[in-house]
BANUTOR-919019 format. One record per residue (C-alpha): residue number from 1; residue in three letters; y, x, z. Coordinates in pm, whole numbers, plus 50000, padded with zeros to 5 digits. Each point is the difference from the previous one (the first is absolute). Layout:
BEGIN
<node><dolo>NUM</dolo><bado>ALA</bado><north>Y</north><east>X</east><up>Z</up></node>
...
# end
This chain:
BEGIN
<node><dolo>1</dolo><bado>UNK</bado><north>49695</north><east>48932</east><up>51386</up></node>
<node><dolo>2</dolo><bado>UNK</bado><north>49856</north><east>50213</east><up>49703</up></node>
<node><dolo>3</dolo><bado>UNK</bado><north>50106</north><east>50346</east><up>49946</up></node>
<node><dolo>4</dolo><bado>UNK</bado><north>49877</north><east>50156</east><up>49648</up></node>
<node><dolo>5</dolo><bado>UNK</bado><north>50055</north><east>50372</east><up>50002</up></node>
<node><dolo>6</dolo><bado>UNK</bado><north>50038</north><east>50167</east><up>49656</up></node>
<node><dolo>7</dolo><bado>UNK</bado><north>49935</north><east>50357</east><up>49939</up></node>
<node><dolo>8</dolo><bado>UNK</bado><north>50191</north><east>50156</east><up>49730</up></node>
<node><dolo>9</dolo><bado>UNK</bado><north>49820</north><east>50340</east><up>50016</up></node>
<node><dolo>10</dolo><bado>UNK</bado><north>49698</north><east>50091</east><up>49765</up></node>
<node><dolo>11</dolo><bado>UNK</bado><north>49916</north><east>50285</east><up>50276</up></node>
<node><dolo>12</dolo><bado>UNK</bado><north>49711</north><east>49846</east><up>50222</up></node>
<node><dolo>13</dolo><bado>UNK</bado><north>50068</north><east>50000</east><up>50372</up></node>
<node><dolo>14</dolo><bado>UNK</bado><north>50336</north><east>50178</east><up>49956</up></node>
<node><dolo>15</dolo><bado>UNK</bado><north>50309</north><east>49967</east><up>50167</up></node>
<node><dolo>16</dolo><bado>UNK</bado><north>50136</north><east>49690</east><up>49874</up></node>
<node><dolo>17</dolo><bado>UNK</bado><north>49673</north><east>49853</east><up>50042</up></node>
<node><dolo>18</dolo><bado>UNK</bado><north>49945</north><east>50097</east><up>50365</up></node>
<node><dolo>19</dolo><bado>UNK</bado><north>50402</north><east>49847</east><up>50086</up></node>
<node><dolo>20</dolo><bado>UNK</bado><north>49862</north><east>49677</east><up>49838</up></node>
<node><dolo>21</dolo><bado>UNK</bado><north>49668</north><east>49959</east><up>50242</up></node>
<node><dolo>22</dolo><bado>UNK</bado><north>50210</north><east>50136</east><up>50280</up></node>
<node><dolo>23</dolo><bado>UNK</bado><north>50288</north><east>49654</east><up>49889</up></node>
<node><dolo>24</dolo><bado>UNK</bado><north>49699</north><east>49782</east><up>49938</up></node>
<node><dolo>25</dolo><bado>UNK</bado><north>49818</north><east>50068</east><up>50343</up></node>
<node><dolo>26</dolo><bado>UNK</bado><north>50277</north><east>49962</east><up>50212</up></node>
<node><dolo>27</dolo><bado>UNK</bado><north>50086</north><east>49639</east><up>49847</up></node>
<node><dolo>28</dolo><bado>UNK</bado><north>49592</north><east>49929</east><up>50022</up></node>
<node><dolo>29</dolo><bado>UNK</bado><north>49995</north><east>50094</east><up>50413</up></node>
<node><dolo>30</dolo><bado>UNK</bado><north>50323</north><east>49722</east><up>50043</up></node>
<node><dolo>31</dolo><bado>UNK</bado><north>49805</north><east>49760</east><up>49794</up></node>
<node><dolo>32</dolo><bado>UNK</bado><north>50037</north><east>49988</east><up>49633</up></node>
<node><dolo>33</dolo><bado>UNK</bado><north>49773</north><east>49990</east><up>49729</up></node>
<node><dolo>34</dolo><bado>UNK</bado><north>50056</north><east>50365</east><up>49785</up></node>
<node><dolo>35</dolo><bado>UNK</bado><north>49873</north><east>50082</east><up>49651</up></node>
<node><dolo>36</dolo><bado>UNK</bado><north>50018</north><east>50298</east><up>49809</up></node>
<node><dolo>37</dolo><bado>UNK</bado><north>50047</north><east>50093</east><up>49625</up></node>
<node><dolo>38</dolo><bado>UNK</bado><north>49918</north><east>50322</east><up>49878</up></node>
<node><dolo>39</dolo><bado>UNK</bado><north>50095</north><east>50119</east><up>49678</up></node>
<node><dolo>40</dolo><bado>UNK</bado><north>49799</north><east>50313</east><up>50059</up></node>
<node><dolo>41</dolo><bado>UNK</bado><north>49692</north><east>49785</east><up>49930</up></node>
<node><dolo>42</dolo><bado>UNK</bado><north>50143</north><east>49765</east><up>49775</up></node>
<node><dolo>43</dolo><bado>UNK</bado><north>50018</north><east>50003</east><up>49597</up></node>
<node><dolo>44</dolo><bado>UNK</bado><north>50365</north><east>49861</east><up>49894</up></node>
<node><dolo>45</dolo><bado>UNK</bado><north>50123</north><east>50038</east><up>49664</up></node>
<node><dolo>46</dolo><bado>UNK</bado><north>50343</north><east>50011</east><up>49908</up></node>
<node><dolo>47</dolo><bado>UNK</bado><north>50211</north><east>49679</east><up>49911</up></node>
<node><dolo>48</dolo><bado>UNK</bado><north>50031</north><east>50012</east><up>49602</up></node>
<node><dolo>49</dolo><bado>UNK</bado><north>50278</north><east>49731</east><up>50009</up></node>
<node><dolo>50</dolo><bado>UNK</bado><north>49840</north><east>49714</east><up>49833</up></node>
<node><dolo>51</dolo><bado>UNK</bado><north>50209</north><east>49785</east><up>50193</up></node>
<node><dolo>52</dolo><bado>UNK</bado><north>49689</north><east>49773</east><up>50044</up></node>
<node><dolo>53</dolo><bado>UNK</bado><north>50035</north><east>49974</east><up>50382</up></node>
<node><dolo>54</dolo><bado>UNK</bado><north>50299</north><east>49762</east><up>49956</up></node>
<node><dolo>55</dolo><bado>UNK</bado><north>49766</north><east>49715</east><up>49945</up></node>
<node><dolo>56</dolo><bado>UNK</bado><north>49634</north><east>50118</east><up>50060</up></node>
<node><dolo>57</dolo><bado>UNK</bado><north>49764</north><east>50197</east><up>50179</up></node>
<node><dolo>58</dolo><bado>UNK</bado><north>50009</north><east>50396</east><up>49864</up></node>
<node><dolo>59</dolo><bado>UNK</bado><north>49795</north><east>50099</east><up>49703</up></node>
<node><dolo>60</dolo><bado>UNK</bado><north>49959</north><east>50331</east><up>50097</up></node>
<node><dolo>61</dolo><bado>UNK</bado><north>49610</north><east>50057</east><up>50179</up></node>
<node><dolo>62</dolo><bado>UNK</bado><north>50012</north><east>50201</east><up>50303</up></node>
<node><dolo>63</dolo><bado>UNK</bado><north>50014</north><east>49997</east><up>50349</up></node>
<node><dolo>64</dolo><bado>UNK</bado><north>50340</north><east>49894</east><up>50009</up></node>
<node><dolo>65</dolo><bado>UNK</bado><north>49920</north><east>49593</east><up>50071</up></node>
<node><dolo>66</dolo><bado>UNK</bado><north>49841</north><east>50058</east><up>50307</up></node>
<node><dolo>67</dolo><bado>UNK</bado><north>50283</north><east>50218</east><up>50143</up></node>
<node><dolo>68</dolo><bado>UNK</bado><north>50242</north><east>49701</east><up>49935</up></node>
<node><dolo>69</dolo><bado>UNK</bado><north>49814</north><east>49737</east><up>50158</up></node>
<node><dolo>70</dolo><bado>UNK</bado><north>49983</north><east>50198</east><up>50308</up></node>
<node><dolo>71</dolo><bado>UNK</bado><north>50364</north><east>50030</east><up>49932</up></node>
<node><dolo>72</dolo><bado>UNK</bado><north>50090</north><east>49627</east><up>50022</up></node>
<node><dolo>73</dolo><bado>UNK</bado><north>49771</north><east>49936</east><up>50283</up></node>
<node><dolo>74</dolo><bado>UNK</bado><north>50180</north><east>50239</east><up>50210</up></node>
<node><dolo>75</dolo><bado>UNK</bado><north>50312</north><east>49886</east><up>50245</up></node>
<node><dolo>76</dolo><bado>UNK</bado><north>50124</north><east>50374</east><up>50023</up></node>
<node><dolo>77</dolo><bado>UNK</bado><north>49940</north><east>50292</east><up>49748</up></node>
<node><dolo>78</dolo><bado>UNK</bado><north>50008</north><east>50355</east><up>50056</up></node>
<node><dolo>79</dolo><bado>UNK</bado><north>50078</north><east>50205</east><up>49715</up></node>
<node><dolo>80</dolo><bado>UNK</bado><north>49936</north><east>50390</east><up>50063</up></node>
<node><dolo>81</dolo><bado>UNK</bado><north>49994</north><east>50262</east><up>49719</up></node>
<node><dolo>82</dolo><bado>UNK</bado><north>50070</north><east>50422</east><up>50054</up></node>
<node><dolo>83</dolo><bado>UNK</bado><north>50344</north><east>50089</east><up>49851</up></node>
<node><dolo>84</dolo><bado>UNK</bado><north>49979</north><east>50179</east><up>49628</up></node>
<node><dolo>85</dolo><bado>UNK</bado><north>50263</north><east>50110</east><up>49855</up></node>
<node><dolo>86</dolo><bado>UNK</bado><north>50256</north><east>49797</east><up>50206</up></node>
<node><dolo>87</dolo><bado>UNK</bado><north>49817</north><east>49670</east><up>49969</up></node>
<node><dolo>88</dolo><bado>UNK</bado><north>49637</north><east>49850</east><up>49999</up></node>
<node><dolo>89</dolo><bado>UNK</bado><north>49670</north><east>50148</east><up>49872</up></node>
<node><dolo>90</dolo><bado>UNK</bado><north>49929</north><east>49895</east><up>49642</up></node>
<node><dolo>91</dolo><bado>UNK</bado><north>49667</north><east>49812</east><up>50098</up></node>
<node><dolo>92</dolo><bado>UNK</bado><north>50208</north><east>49791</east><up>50216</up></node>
<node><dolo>93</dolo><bado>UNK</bado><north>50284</north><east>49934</east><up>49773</up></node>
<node><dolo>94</dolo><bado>UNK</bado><north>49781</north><east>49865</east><up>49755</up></node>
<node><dolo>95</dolo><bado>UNK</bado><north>49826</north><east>49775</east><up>50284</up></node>
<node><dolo>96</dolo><bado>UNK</bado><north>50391</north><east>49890</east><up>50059</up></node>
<node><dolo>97</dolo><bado>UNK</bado><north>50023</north><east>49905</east><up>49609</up></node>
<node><dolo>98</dolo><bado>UNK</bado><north>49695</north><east>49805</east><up>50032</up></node>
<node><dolo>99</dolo><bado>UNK</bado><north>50158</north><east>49746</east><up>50235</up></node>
<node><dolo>100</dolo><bado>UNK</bado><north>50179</north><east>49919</east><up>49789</up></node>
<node><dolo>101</dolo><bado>UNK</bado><north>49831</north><east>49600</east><up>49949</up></node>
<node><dolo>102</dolo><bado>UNK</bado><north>50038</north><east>49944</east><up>50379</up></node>
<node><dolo>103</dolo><bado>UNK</bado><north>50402</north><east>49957</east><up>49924</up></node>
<node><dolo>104</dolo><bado>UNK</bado><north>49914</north><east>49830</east><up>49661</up></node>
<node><dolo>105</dolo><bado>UNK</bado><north>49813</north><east>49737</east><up>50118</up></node>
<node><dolo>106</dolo><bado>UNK</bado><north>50177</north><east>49853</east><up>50271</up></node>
<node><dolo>107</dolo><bado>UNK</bado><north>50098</north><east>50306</east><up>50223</up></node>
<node><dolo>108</dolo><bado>UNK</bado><north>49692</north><east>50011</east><up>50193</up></node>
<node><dolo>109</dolo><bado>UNK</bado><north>50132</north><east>50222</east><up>50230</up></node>
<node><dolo>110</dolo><bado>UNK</bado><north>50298</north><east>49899</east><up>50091</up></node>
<node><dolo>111</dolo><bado>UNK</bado><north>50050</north><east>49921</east><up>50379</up></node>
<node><dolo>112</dolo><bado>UNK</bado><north>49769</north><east>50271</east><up>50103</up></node>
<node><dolo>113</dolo><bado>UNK</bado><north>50070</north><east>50322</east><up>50202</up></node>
<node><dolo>114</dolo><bado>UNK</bado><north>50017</north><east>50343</east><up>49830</up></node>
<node><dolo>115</dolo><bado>UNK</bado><north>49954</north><east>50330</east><up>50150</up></node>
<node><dolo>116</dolo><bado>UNK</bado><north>50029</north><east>50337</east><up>49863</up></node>
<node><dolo>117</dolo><bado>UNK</bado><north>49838</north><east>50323</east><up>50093</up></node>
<node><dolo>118</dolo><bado>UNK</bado><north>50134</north><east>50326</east><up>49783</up></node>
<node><dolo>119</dolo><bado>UNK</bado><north>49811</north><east>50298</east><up>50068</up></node>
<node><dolo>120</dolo><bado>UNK</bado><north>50141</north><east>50355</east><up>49962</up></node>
<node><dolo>121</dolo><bado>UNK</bado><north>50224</north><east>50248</east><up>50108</up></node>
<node><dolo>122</dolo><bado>UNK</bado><north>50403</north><east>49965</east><up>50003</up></node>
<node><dolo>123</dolo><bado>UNK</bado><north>50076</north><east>50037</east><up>49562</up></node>
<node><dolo>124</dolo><bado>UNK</bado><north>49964</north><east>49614</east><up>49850</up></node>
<node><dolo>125</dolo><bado>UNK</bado><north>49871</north><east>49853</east><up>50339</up></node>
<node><dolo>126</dolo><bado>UNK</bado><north>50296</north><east>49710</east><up>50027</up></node>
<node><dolo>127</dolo><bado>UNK</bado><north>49991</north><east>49968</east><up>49594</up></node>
<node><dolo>128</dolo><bado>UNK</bado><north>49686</north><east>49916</east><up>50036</up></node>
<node><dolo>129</dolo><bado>UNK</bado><north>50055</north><east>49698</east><up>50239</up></node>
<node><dolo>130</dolo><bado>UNK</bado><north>50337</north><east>49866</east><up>49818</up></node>
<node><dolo>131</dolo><bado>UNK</bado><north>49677</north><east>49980</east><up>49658</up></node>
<node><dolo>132</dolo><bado>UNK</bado><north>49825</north><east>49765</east><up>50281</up></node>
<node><dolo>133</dolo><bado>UNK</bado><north>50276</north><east>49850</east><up>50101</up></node>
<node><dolo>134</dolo><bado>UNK</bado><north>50083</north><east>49857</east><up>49605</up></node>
<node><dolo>135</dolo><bado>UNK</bado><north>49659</north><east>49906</east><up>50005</up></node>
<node><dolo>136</dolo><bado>UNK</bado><north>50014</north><east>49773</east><up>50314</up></node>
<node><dolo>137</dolo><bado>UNK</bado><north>50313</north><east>49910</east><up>49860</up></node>
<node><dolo>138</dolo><bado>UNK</bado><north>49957</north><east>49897</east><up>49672</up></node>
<node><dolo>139</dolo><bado>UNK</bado><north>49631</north><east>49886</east><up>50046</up></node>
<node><dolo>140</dolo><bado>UNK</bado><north>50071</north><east>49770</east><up>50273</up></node>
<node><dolo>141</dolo><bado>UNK</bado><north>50342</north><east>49941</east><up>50022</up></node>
<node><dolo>142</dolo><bado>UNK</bado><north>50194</north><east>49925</east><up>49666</up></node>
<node><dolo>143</dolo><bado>UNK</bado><north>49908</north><east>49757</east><up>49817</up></node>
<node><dolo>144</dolo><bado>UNK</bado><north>50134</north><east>50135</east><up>49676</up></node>
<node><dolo>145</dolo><bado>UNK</bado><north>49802</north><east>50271</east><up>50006</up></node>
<node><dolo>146</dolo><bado>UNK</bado><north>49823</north><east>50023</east><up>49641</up></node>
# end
């Protein structure tokens, strides 16, 4: 089994990073394979709508393609971000946007396990997993999801 790890924080070695290695080594000392994304080191631009993804590969150039293939490789996902405002980080929404082609082209990731770390204090905390939750959902799950 491959676990991919994604790291929703741009702070380097924080928290939410730190939960992540602690998920990832734990599933690496019963066996599986573990990868990890960071958006702290990655440059993602925004999604600008285009609506290109339906039907081909995303003309935007950034790190972005790399992250997804990682993505569909993976047999479980762990999606960790700290808790702003009662939901995700803005760095890792837009990653979220970007996945956008993974459900238009064939739901690539359906059938996969999802996991969710929030990281914070009490305010937003279970907000923040019900915005994961839609994502597993409507990502992997429904297949009218535009």
């Amino acid at each position: 089994m491959k676990i991919v790890g994604v790291v929703g924080s741009k702070r380097k070695n924080g928290n939410t990073e730190t939960a992540v290695k602690i998920a990832l080594q734990t599933a690496q000392n019963i066996g599986a394979e573990v990868d990890i994304i960071l958006i702290s080191q990655m440059n993602i631009n925004p999604c600008d709508g285009c609506g290109e993804c339906k039907t081909k590969e995303c003309h935007i150039e950034d790190d972005m393609s790399l992250a997804l293939s990682k993505l569909i490789e993976a047999d479980a996902i762990i999606l960790a971000s700290p808790v702003y405002y009662g939901s995700v980080a803005g760095g890792f929404k837009c990653f979220l946007d970007r996945c956008r082609p993974l459900k238009q082209q064939g739901n690539k990731l359906s059938g996969k396990i999802g996991g969710c770390i929030a990281v914070g204090k009490v305010w937003g905390t279970s907000k923040r997993f019900r915005f994961n939750n839609s994502f597993f959902w409507f990502s992997w799950n429904n297949p009218n999801y535009d």
